[in-house]
N, C-alpha and C positions, 0 to 999 in steps of 0.2 A: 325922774329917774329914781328908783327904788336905791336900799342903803345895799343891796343884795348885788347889783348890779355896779356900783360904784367898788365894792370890793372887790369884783371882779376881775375892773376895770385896772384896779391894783396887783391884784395877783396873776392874771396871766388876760394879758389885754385883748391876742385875736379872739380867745373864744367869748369875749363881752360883747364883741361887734358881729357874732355869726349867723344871727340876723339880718345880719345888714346887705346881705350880697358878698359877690366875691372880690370886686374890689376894694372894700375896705379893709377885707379881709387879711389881703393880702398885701397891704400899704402898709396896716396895722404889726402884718408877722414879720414884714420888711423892719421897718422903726425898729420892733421889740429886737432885735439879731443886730441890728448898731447900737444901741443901748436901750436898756429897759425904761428910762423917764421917757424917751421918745415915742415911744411903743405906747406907754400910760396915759400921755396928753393926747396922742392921735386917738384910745380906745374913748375916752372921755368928750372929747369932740365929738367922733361921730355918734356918741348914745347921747349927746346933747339936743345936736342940730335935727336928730328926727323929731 
């Protein structure tokens, strides 16, 4: 995982996983709307596990 994509993954987490398909997508924009660390360990996760 690039530093480029970690920052991302900080500053606004669905568009780090938009790649990834729609449902991370959209777990990801769910998390970030309850609180933004939630949102930040789900973008992180899923740009890990690929």
């Amino acid at each position: 995982m690039s530093i480029w994509r970690v920052l991302l993954c900080i500053i606004f987490p669905p568009l780090a996983v938009y790649d990834k398909g729609c449902g991370p997508i959209l777990l990801t924009l769910i998390l970030t709307c309850i609180g933004w660390v939630p949102g930040v360990i789900a973008a992180i996760i899923f740009n890990v596990a690929n």
